[in-house]
N, C-alpha and C positions, 0 to 999 in steps of 0.2 A: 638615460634617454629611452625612451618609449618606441618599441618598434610596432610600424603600422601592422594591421592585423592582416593575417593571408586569407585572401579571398577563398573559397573549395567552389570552385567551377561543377558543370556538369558533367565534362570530363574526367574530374579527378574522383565523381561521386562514381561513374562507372566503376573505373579502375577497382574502387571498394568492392567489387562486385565480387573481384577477384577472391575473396575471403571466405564469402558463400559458397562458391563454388568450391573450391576447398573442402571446406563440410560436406558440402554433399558427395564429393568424388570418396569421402570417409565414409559418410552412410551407407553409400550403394558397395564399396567394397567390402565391406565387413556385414554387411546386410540387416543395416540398423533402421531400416524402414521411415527414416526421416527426411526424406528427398522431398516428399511434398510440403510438408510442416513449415522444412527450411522455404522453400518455394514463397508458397501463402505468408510465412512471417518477411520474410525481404517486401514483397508488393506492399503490405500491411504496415512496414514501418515507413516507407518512400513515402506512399498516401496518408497515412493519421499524421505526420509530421510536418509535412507540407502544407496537409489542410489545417493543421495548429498554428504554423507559421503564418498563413495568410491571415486566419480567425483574430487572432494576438495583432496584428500590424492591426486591423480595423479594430478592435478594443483599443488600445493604445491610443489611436487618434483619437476619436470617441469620446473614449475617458468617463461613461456613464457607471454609476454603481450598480444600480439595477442587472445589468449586461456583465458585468463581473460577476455579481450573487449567482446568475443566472448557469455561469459558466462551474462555476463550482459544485452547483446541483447537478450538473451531469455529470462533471466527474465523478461525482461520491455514487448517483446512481449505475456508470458506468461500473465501478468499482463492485456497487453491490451484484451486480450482473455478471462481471468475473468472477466472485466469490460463489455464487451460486451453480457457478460451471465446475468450481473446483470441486466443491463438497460433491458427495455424491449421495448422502441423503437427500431424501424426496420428501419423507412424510412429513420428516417436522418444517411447522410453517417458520423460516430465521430471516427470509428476504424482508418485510415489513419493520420487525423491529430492530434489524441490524441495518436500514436506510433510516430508520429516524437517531437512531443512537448514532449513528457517524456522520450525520448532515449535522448533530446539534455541538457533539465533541469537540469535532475538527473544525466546526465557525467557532466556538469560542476560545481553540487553542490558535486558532491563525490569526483571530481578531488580538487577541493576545502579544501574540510574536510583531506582528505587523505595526498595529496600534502604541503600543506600549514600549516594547523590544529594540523595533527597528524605528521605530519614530514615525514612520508617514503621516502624511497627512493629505487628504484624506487617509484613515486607516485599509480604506477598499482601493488604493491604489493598484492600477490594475502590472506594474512592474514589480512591484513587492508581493500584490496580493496571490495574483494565481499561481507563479511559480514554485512561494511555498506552500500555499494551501496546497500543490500538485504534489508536493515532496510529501506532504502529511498524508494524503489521501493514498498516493501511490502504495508507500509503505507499509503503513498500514493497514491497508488492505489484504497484503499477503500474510500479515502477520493473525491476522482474523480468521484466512481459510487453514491456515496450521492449525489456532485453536480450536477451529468446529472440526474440522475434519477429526482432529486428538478426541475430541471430546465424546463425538460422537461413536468415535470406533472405540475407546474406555469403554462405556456406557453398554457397547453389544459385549462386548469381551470380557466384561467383568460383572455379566447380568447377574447374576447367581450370588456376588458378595453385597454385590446394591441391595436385591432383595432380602437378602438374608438379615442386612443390616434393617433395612424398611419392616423387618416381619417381628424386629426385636423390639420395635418401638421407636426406631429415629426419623427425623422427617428427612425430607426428599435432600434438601441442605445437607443434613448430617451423612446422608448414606452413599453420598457423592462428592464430599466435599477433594477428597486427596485425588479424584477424577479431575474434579474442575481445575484445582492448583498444579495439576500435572499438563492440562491443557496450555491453562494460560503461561506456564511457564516455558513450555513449548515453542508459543508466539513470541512471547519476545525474548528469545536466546540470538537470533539473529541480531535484533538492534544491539543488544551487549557485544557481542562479537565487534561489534562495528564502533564501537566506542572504545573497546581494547585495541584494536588493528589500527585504525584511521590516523594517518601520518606515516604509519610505520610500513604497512603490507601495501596501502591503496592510498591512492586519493582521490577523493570522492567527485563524484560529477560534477555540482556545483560549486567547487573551489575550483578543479582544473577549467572549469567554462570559464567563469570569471577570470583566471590567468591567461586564458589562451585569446579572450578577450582584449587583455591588457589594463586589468585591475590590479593594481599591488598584491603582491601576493600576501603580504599582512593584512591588508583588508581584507581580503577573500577568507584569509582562517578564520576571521572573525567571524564573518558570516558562517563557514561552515561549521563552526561552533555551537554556535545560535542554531545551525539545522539537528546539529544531532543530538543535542539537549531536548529540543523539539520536537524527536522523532521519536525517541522514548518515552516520553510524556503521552503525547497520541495515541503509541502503540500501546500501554501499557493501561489507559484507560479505555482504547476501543477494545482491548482482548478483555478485561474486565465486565464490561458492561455486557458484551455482545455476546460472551459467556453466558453469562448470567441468565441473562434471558433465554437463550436458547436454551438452556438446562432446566428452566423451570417449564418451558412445553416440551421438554422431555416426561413430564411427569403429570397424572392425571390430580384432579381437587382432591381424589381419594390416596393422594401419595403411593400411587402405583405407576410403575416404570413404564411407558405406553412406546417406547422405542423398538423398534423392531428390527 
C-alpha cells in the first residue's frame, strides 16, 4: 500500500534553517569568511526555487511548446553565464560559442531521451521535458567550467612546450593536443565517479524525489538509469565540443599561442 505523501509546511522549511546556521556558526568560528555566501545562497535558493515552482505550475497548465523551448534557452544561457563567472579568463572570447554548442547538444540529446527513451508525446512535454533537459544542462555545465578552466591554465603553464612544439613544425592541434585530452578528461571524471558510486555511496536526487513522491522505487531506477546514461553522454560531448573551440581562439591563423 502506498503511503500519502507528507506535506513540508512553512514551518518545517524554517526549522531547515537550522542547518544553515550550523555552517555559519562553523564559518565564523574557525574564521572561514563564508557567513555571507551561506547568507546570499539560503535567500537565493528559497526564491529561484519558488519562483521555479510557480513558473512549472503555469507551464504545466499551459502545456505550450514554444514556452518550454523558451524555458530551456535560459537555462543553457543561465548556465552559460555561470560558466563564465567560473573561468577567470577574460581574453578569450568562449561565451558565444559555448551557448550555441550547448543550446544545440543538449536539444538534441533531451529530444533524444524524451522523444525516443521515455516515449512522450508530445516529445516537448513540459513534465519530461524540462526536468531532464535541467539535469543535462545543470550537469553539464559544471563539467564545461572544469574543462576551460584545465585548459586554459595548461595552456599558460605549459607555454613554452606548446611553443616549442609550434616552432618544430606542428599545428595548433598537434601542440596541444595532451592539453586538451587532459582538460576534457578533467570534465568528465565527475560523471564517472557518479556511475561507479550511484546505488552504492548516494542516491541520486531524482530517484529519491520520485520515491519520496511515491513512485515505485523500480520505476524510479529506471528512470535514474536513463538520467545517468544521459548525463555522460552530454557531458562528454559538451566538454568536447566546447573544448575544441575554445582552443582553437586560443591560437592566432598564424598558429601562434595568443593566450596570455
Amino acid at each position: 500500500m502506498t503511503q500519502p505523501i507528507i506535506e513540508i509546511g512553512p514551518l518545517q522549511l524554517a526549522l531547515c534553517l537550522v542547518f544553515v546556521l550550523l555552517a555559519g556558526i562553523t564559518s565564523f568560528r574557525y574564521r572561514l569568511g563564508l557567513e555571507k555566501d551561506l547568507l546570499i545562497g539560503t535567500v537565493r535558493t528559497f526564491a529561484q526555487l519558488f519562483l521555479m515552482g510557480f513558473v512549472l505550475k503555469f507551464v504545466f497548465a499551459v502545456n505550450v511548446g514554444w514556452l518550454v523551448l523558451l524555458i530551456f534557452a535560459v537555462m543553457v544561457a543561465a548556465a552559460v553565464h555561470t560558466i563564465r563567472g567560473r573561468v577567470k579568463e577574460r581574453t578569450i572570447p568562449f561565451v558565444v560559442p559555448t551557448f550555441i554548442s550547448m543550446i544545440i547538444t543538449y536539444s538534441l540529446v533531451s529530444v533524444l531521451v524524451t522523444g525516443v527513451v521515455v516515449g512522450a508525446k508530445p516529445w516537448w512535454t513540459p513534465q519530461y521535458f524540462i526536468p531532464l533537459a535541467g539535469m543535462i544542462v545543470g550537469n553539464s555545465m559544471t563539467a564545461i567550467a572544469i574543462c576551460l578552466e584545465r585548459l586554459f591554465s595548461d595552456l599558460k603553464s605549459r607555454r613554452a612546450e606548446v611553443e616549442m612544439r609550434l616552432a618544430a613544425g606542428a599545428d595548433y592541434r598537434e601542440a596541444s593536443q595532451d592539453i586538451l585530452r587532459g582538460a576534457i578528461m578533467a570534465g568528465m571524471i565527475p560523471s564517472i565517479n557518479s556511475l561507479m558510486s550511484v546505488g552504492l555511496v548516494s542516491l541520486p536526487g531524482m530517484m529519491t524525489g520520485q520515491i519520496l513522491s511515491g513512485t515505485d522505487p523500480l520505476i524510479a531506477i529506471r528512470y535514474q538509469i536513463v538520467v545517468m546514461l544521459m548525463l555522460v553522454a552530454s557531458t562528454s560531448m559538451g566538454a568536447l565540443i566546447v573544448t575544441n573551440l575554445a582552443r582553437k581562439r586560443c591560437f592566432s591563423a598564424a598558429q601562434r599561442l595568443v593566450l596570455r
